[in-house]
C-alpha positions as CSV (number, residue, x, y, z in Angstrom):
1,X,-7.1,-12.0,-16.0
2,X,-6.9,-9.3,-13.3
3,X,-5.3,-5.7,-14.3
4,X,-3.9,-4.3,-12.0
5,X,-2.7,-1.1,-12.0
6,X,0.1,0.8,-9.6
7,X,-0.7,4.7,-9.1
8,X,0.1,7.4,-6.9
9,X,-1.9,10.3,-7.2
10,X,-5.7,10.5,-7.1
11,X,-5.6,11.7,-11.1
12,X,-3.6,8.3,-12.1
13,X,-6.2,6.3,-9.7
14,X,-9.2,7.9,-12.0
15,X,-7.2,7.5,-15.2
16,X,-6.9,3.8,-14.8
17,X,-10.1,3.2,-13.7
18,X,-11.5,5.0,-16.8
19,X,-8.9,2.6,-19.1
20,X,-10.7,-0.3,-17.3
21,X,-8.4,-1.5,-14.3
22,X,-10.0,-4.0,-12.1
23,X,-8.0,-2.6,-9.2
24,X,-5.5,-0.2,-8.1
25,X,-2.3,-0.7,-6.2
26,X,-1.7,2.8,-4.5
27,X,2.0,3.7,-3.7
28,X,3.9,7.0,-3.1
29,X,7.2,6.8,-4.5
30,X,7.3,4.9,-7.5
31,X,10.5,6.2,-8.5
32,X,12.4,4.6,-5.8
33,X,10.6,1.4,-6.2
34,X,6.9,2.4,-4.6
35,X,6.5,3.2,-0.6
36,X,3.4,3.7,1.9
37,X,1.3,6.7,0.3
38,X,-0.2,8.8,3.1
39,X,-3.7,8.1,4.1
40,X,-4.9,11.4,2.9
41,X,-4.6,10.0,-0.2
42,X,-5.9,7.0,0.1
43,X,-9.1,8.5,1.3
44,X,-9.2,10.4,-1.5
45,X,-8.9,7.8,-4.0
46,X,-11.3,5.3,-2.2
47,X,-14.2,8.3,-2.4
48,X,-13.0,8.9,-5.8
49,X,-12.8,5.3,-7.3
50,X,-15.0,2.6,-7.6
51,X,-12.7,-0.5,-7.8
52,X,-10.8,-2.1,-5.0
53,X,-8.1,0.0,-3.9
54,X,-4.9,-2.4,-2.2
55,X,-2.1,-0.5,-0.8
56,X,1.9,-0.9,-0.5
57,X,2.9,-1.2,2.8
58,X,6.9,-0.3,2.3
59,X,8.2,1.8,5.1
60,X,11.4,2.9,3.1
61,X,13.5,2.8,-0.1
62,X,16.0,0.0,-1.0
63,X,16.4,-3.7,0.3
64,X,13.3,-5.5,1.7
65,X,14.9,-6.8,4.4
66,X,13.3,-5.2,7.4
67,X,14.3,-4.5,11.5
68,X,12.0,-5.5,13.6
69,X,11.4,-1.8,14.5
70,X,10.2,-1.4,10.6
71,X,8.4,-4.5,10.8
72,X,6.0,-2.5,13.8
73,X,5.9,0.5,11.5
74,X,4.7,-1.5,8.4
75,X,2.3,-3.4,11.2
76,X,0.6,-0.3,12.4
77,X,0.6,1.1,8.7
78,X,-1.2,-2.2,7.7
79,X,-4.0,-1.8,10.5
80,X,-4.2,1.8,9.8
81,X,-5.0,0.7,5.9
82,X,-7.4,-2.1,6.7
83,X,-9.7,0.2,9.3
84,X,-9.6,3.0,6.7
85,X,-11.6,0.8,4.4
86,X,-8.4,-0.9,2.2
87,X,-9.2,-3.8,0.1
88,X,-6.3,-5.0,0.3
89,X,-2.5,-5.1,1.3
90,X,0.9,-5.2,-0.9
91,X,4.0,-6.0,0.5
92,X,7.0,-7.8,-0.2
93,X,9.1,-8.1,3.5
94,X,11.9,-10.9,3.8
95,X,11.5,-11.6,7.4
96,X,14.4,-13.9,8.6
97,X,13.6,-14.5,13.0
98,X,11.8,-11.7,14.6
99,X,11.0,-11.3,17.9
100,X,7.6,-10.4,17.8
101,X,5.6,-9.2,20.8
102,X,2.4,-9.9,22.2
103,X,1.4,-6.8,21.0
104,X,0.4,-7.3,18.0
């Protein structure tokens, strides 16, 4: 079994490593339901850490039903995490029919 653990500062991404977490899921917000933590912290925590390190990618709080403007945001957040050196990606979108560009 894989433990998983949600944080979102840099001192709960070192305490659950320490309590043995196999990985962290990094968030900003968990009070509202978790949201994209700046990449400040991220890099922080990936120096910091030694276990994989996935981020949420959730532009805002409530529903997860998403405009395809948000959609963009939570696509350039998502490249953003993966070139920075994320292990992996959280998310949870309900995309119904987008129209989606070449552009990404």
């Amino acid at each position: 079994m894989i433990v998983e653990i949600c944080v979102q500062s840099l001192n709960g991404a070192k305490m659950a490593q320490e309590l043995g977490a196999d990985r962290l899921e990094l968030c900003a917000g968990l009070e509202v339901g978790g949201l994209t933590p700046s990449m400040g912290l991220f890099t922080q925590v990936k120096s910091q850490t030694q276990i994989p390190v996935h981020i949420l990618i959730r532009p805002r709080i409530g529903g997860f039903d998403y405009s395809p403007e948000e959609v963009n945001t939570m696509i350039h957040d998502l490249r953003l995490a993966i070139e920075s050196g994320a292990d992996g990606i959280v998310s949870g979108p309900l995309i119904q029919t987008l129209p989606l560009t070449s552009k990404h």
